[in-house]
C-alpha positions as CSV (number, residue, x, y, z in Angstrom):
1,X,108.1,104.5,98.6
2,X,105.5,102.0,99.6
3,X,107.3,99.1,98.3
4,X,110.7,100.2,100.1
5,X,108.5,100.7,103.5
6,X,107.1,97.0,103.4
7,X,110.7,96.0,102.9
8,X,111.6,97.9,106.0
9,X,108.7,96.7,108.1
10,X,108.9,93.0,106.7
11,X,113.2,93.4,107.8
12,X,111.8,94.6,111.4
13,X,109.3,91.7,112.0
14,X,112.0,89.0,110.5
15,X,114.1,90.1,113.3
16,X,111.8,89.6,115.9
17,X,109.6,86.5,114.6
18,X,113.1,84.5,114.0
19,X,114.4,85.5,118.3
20,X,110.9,85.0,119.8
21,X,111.7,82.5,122.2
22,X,115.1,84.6,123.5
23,X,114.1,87.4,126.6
24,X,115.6,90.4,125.1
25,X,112.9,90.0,122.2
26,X,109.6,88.9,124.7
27,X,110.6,92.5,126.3
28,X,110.9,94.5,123.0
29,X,107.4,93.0,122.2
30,X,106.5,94.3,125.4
31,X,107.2,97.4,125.0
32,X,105.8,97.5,122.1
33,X,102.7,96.7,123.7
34,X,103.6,99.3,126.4
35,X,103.9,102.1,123.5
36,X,100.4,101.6,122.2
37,X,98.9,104.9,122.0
38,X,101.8,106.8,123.0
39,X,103.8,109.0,120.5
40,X,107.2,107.7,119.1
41,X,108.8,110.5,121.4
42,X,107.4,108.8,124.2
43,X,108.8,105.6,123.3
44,X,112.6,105.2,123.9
45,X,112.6,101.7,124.7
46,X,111.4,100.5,121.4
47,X,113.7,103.5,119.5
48,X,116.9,100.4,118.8
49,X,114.6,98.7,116.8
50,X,113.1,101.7,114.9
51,X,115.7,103.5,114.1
52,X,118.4,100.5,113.4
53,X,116.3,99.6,110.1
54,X,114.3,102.8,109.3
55,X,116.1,104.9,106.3
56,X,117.2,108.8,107.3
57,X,114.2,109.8,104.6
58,X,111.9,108.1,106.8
59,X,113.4,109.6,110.1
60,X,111.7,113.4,111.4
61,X,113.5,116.3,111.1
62,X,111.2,118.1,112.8
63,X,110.3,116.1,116.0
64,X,106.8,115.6,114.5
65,X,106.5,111.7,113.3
66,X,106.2,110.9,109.9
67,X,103.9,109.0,108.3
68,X,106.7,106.4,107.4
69,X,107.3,106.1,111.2
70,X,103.4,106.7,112.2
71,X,102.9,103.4,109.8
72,X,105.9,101.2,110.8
73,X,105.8,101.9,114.6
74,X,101.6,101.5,114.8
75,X,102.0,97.8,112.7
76,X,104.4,96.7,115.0
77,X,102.7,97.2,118.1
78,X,99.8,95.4,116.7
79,X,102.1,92.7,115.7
80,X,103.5,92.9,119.2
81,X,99.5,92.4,120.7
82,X,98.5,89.9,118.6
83,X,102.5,88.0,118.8
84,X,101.6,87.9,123.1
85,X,101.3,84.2,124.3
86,X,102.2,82.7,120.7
87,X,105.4,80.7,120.4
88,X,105.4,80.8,116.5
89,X,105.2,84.9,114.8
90,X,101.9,86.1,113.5
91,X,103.3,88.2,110.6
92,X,103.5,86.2,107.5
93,X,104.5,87.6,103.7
94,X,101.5,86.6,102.1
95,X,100.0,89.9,101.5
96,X,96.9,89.2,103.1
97,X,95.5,92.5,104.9
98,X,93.5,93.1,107.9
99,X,90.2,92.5,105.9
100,X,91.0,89.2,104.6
101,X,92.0,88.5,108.2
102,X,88.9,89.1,109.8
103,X,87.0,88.2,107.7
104,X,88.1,84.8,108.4
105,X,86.5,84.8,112.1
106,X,83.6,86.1,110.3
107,X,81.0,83.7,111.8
108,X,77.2,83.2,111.5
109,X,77.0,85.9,114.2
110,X,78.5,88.4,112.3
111,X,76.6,91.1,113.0
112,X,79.1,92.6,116.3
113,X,82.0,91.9,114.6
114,X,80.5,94.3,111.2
115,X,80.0,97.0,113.3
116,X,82.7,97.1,114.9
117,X,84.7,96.7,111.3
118,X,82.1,99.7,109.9
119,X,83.5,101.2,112.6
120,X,87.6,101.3,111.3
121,X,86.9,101.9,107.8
122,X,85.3,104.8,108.7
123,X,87.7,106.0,111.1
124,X,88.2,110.1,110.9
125,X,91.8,109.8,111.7
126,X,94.9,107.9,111.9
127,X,94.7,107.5,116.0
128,X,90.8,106.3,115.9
129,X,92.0,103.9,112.9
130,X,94.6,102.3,114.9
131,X,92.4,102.4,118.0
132,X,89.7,100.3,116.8
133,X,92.2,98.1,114.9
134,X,93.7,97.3,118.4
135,X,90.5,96.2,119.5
136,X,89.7,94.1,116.4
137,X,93.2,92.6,116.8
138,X,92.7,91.4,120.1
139,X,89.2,89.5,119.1
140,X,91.5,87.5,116.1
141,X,93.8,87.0,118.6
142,X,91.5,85.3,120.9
143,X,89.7,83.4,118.7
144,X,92.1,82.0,115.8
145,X,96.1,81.6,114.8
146,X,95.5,83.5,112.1
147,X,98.7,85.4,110.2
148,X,98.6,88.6,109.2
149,X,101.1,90.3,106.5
150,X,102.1,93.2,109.2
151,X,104.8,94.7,106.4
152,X,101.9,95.1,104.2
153,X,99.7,97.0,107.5
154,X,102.2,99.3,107.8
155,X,102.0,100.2,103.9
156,X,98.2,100.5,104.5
157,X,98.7,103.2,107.5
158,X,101.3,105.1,105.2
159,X,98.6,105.4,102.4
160,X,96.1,106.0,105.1
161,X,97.7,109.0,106.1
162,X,99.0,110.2,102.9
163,X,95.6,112.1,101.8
164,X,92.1,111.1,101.7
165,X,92.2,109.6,98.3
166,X,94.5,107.0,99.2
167,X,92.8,106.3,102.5
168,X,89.5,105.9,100.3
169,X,91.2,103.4,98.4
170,X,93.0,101.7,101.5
171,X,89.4,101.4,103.0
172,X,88.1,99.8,100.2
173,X,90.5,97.4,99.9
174,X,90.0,96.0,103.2
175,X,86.5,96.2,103.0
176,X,86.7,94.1,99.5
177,X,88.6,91.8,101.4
178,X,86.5,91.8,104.5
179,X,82.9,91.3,102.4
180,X,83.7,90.1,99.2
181,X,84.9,86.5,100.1
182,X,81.8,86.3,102.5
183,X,79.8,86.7,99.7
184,X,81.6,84.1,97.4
185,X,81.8,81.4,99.6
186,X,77.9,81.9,100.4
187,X,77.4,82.1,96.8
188,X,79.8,78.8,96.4
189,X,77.5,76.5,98.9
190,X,74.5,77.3,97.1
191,X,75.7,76.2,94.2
192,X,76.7,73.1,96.1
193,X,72.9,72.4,96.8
């Protein structure tokens, strides 16, 4: 499942990071932007570019989201945030996550940016998650051209929502990522003395 949803998501932003320049994609990105917070239903602008690529399993039968679409829909807006005012795409197929990410503006005053980083991994739900991601996203944006492997996001948010287990291990995954190289490359220039 999770492998078939990066492929999905990673399909979605290929579409987009290769017609960047054209208008008809600056406006899908804009709506994307425009859809943040909003449920899917509320969306139709942006429902083309869902529901071309997104498998019938993935699709509601209900009305109520899925977590397939909760996870594709909430990566691409971020994508869609941090892609506004770049002329080349933000998502790249490297499998780096969010933690990795930030913690490469990780500075010396690190101390705001830990908080507010404490503050996603301990989101209670998926909205506060994505919520405080959006903020995070738009500091990276502002301070870096950093990539981001959005395909792999939207596999985080799936396993986010799937049950708390799996958001345990989501959150300490990014947290690894977020932490663990800071420590290293302290460790690395103190060797180095």
């Amino acid at each position: 499942m999770s492998k078939d949803l990066y492929r999905v998501t990673a399909k979605i932003l290929y579409k987009l990071g290769e017609r960047l320049e054209l208008s008809e994609t600056k406006a899908v990105l804009s709506h994307l932007r425009n859809s943040i917070g909003r449920d899917i239903s509320e969306t139709v602008a942006i429902w083309p570019l869902m529901f071309e690529e997104v498998p019938p399993d993935y699709l509601s039968t209900s009305g109520t989201p899925t977590y397939q679409e909760n996870a594709i829909l909430s990566s691409l807006q971020l994508y869609a945030l941090h892609q506004q005012g770049k002329s080349k795409t933000v998502h790249e197929s490297s499998g780096d996550g969010i933690g990795k990410a930030l913690h490469d503006i990780r500075d010396t005053n690190h101390l705001a940016l830990d908080r507010r980083f404490n503050a996603l991994v301990t989101s209670s739900n998926f909205a506060e998650l994505t919520t405080h991601l959006r903020h995070l996203i738009s500091i990276l944006k502002q301070k870096s051209d950093i990539r981001i492997d959005y395909a792999k996001l939207a596999q985080d948010f799936y396993w986010y929502q799937v049950s708390p287990e799996s958001a345990n291990r989501m959150r300490m995954r990014w947290g690894q990522n977020y932490y663990f190289y800071h420590l290293k490359e302290e460790k690395g220039e103190e060797d180095e003395q």
